[in-house]
C-alpha positions as CSV (number, residue, x, y, z in Angstrom):
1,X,51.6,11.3,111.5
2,X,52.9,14.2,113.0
3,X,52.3,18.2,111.8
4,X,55.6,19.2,110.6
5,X,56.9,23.4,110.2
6,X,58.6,23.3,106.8
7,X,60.2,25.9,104.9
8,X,59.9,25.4,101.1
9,X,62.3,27.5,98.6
10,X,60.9,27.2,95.0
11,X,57.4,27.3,95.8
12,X,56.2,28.6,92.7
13,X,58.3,27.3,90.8
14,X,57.5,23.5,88.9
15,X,58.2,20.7,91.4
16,X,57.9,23.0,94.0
17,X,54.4,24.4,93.9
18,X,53.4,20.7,93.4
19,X,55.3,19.4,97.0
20,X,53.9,23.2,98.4
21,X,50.3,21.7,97.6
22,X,50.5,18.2,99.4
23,X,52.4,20.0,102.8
24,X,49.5,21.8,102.8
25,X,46.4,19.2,102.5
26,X,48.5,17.3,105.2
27,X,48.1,20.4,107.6
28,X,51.9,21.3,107.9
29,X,52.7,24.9,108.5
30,X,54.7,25.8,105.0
31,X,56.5,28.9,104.9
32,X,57.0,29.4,100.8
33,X,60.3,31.1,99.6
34,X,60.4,32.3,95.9
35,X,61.9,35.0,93.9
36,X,59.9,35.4,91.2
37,X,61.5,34.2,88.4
38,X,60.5,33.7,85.1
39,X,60.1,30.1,85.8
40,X,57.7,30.9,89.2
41,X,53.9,30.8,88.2
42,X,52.8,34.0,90.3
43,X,49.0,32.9,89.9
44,X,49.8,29.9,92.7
45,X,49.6,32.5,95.4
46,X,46.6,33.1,94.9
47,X,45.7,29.0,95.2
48,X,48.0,28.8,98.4
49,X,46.0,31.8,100.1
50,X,43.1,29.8,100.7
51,X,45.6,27.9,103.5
52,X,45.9,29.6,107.1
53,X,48.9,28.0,107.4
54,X,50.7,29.0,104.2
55,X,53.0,32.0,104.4
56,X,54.9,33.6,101.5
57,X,58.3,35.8,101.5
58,X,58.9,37.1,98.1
59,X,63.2,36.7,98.5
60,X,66.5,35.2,97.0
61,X,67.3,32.6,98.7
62,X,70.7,33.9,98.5
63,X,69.7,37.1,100.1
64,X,67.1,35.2,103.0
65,X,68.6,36.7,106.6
66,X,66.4,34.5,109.0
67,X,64.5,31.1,109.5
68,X,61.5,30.8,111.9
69,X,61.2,27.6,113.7
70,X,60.8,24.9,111.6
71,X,61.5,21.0,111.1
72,X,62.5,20.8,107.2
73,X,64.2,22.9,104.9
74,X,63.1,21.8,101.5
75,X,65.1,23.3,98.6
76,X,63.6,23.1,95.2
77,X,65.1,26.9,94.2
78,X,67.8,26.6,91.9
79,X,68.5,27.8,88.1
80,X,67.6,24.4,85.9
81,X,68.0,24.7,82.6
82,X,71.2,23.8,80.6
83,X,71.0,26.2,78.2
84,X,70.6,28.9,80.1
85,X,73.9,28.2,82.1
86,X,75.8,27.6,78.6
87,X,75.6,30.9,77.5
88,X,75.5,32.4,81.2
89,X,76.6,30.8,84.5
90,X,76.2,33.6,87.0
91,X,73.0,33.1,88.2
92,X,73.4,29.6,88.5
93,X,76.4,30.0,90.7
94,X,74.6,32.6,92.8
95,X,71.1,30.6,93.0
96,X,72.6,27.0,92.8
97,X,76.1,27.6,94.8
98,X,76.0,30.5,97.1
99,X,72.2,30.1,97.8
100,X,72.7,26.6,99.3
101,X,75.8,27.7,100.9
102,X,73.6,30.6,102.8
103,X,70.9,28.3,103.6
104,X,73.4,25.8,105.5
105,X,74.9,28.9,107.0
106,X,71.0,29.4,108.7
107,X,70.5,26.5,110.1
108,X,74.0,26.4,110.9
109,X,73.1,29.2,113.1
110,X,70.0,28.4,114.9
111,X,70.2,28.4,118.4
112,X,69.2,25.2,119.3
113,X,68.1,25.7,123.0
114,X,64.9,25.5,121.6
115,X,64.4,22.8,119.9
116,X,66.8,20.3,117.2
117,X,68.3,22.9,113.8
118,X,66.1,21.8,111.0
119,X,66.9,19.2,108.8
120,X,67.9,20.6,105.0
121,X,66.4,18.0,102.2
122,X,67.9,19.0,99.2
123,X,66.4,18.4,95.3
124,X,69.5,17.9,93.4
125,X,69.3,15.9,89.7
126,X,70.9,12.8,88.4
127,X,72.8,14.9,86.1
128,X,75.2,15.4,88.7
129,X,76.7,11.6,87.6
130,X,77.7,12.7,84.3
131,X,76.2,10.6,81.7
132,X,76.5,6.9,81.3
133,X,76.2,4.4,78.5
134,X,75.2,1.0,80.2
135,X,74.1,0.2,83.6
136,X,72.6,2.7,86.0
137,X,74.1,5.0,88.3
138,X,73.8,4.4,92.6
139,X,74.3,7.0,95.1
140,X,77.8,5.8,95.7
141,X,79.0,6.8,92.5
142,X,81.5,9.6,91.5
143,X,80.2,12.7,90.3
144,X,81.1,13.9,86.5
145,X,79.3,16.6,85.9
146,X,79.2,18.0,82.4
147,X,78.0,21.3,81.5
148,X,77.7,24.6,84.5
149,X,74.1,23.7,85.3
150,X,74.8,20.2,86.5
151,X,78.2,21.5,88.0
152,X,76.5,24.1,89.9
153,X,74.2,21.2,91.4
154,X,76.8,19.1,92.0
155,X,78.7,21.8,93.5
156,X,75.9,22.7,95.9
157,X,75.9,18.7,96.9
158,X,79.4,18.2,98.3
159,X,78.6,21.7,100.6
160,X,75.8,19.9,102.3
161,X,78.7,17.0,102.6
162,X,80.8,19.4,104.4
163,X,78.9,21.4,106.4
164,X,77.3,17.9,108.0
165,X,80.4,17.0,108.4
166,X,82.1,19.7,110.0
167,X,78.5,22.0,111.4
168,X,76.7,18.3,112.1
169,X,74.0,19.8,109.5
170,X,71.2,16.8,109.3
171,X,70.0,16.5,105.6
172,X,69.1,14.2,102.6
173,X,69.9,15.0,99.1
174,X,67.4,13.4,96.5
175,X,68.7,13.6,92.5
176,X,65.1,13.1,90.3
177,X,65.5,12.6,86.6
178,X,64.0,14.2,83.6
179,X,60.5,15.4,85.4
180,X,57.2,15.5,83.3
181,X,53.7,16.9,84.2
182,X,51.2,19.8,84.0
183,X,52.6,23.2,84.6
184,X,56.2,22.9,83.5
185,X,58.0,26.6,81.9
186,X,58.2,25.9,78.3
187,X,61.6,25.8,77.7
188,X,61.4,22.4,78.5
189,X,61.4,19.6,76.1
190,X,57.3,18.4,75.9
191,X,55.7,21.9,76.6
192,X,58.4,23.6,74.3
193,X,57.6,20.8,71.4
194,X,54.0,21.5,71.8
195,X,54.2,25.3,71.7
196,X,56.3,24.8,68.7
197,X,53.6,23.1,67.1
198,X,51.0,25.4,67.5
199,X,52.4,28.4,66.3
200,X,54.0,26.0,63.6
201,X,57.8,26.1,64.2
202,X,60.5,23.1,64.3
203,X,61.3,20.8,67.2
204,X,64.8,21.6,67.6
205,X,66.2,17.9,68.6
206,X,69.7,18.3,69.8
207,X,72.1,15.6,68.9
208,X,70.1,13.7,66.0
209,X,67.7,13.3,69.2
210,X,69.5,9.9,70.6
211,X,69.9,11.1,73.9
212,X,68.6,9.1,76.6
213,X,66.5,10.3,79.5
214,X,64.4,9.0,82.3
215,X,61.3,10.3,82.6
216,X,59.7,10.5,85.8
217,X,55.7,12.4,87.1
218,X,56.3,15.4,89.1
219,X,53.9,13.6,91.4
220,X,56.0,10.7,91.5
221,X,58.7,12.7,92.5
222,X,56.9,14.7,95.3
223,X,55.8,11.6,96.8
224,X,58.8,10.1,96.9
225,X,60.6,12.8,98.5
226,X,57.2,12.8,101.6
227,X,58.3,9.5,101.7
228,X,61.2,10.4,102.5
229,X,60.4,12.7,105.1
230,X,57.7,10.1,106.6
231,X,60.8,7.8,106.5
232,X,62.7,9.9,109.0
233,X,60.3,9.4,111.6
234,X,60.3,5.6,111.0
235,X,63.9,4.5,110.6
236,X,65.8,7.9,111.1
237,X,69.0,5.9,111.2
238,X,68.3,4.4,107.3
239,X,67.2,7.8,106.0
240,X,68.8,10.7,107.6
241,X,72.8,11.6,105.8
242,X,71.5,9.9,102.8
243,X,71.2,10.3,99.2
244,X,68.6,8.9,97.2
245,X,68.3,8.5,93.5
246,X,64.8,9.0,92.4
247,X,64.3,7.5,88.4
248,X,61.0,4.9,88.1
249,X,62.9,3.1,86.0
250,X,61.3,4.8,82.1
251,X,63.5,5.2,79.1
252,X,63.7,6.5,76.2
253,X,65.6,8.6,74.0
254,X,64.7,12.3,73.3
255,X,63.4,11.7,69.4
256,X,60.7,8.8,70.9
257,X,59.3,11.4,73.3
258,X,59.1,14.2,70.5
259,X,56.8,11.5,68.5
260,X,54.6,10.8,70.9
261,X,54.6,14.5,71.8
262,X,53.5,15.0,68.1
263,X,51.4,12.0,67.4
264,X,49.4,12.9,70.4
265,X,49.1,16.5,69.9
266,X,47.7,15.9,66.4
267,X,45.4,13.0,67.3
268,X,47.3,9.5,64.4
269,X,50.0,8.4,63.8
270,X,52.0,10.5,60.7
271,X,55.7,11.3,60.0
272,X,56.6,13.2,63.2
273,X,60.1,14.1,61.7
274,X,58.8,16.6,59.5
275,X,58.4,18.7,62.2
276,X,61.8,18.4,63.8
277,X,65.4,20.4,63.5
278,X,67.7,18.0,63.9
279,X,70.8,20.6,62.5
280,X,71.8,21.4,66.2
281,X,74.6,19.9,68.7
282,X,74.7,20.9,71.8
283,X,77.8,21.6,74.0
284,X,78.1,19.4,76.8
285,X,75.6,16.9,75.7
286,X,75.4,13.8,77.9
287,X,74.5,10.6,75.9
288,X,72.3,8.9,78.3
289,X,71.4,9.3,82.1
290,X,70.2,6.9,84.1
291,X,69.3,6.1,87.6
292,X,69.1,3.0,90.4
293,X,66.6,4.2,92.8
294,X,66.3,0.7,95.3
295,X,67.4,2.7,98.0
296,X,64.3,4.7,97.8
297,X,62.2,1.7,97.1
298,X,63.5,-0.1,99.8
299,X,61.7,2.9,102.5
300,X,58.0,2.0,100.3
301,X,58.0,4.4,97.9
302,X,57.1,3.5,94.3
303,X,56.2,5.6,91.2
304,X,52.2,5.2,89.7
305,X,52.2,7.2,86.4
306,X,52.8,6.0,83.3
307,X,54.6,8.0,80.9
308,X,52.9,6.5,77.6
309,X,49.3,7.0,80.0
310,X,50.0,10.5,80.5
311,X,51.6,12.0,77.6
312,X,48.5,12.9,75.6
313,X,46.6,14.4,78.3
314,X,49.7,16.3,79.0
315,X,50.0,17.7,75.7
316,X,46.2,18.3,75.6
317,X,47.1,20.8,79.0
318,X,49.5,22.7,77.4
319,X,47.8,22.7,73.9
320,X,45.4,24.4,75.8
321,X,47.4,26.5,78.2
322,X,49.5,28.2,75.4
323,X,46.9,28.6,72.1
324,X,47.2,31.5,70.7
């Protein structure tokens, strides 16, 4: 397995600290783009340090003026959450939108009498699709975006389409679901229930809670997109121009996660509505998403957790992490 020169974007942030970690036990030169947002988990420098071959550029991505030679450009930087872009889009246009569109516009750029431009590998979402009610959405699908956030994403997609089309850009665009796992910003669903309960506030549960969502490990989701990568090298011509769905194939709606989010913080089994607000709708709600990820099976990846195995040791780690 060759050494690869990656540039990561988001490397503090969730999903991307998590793929920063396995580039570097594999020995791959990572150069780690982050601004700093609220979402980034500054104390991960510290961790990455420790690697000779990690090195960090505090920057917008929007704002980044120059790439170093490099094989990949992985992009986990973007704005994610929903309700953010409801009641302001800006920053996801700027991140999501303009960002991409300058780091195209890079590797555009490079002078390739080097060596090849670097390939861009792009972590979009499956909310991209819109929402469905039956069935499961491929990669050949329309895209129906619903709220900004998942506009913004989707917006950010067809510009990779373009500029491989008309700049012969090399890229793959991988849309994960709903991601789960140690280290998440709690505004999202599980560490936001279980911060709620400790400092004994309501659940708010959007819609009555019956929206449906695929859960999928962050680790499931950074190994599928190394196996995409690994891929590359294998059968270039099956994985290169490609988009690929990443789902695992878990269920459920949002008011069965909230009551095994409460049922395992507490220890038994009890009446976990009593600790939900189910008063709010939101704008924009999709009903149920949900992914058909053969394609990536089909290049050997597979997912290993299991939601129901990991949730209470998941809520133990932020019970922990955010006692007062």
């Amino acid at each position: 397995m060759s050494k690869k020169i990656v540039y990561i974007t988001g490397c503090l942030g969730f999903m991307g600290s998590r793929f920063t970690m396995m580039a570097l036990e594999r020995g791959w030169r990572v150069y780690g783009v982050d601004k700093c947002t609220y979402a980034a988990d500054p104390k991960l420098l510290e961790k990455f340090s420790h690697f000779a071959n990690f090195h960090f550029e505090k920057k917008d991505i929007r704002k980044l003026s120059f790439l170093n030679d490099c094989d990949y450009v992985i992009n986990f930087a973007a704005e994610s959450h929903v309700e953010n872009s409801i009641v302001d889009s800006e920053q996801f246009i700027n991140s999501n939108i303009l960002g991409v569109k300058n780091l195209l516009d890079l590797i555009r750029f490079k002078h390739q009498n080097v060596g090849d431009r670097p390939t861009i590998i792009h972590i979009s979402t499956d909310e991209v699709y819109g929402d469905i009610t039956e069935g499961e959405h491929t990669e050949l699908d329309i895209l129906k975006p619903s709220n900004p956030y998942s506009s913004s994403k989707a917006s950010a997609d067809m510009l990779i389409h373009a500029w491989s089309r008309t700049y012969d850009i090399k890229y793959v665009i991988m849309r994960p679901t709903n991601n789960y796992g140690p280290g998440q910003y709690p505004e999202k669903l599980i560490p936001l229930s279980v911060k709620n309960l400790l400092r004994g506030k309501k659940i708010r549960l959007h819609n009555n809670g019956t929206p449906v969502r695929n859960w999928l490990h962050v680790d499931d989701t950074v190994t599928a997109i190394l196996s995409v990568i690994d891929g590359i090298d294998r059968y270039p011509g099956k994985v290169l121009n490609s988009i690929f769905n990443i789902s695992g194939g878990f269920e459920q709606t949002n008011s069965e996660t909230v009551r095994k989010v409460v049922e395992s913080f507490y220890g038994d089994k009890r009446d976990w509505k009593q600790y939900v607000d189910l008063s709010y709708n939101r704008l924009g709600q999709d009903v149920r998403y949900a992914l058909n990820d053969k394609k990536l099976r089909d290049i050997d990846w597979k997912p290993k957790k299991v939601f129901d195995k990991e949730i209470k040791s998941i809520v133990d780690y932020y019970n922990h992490r955010f006692k007062l």
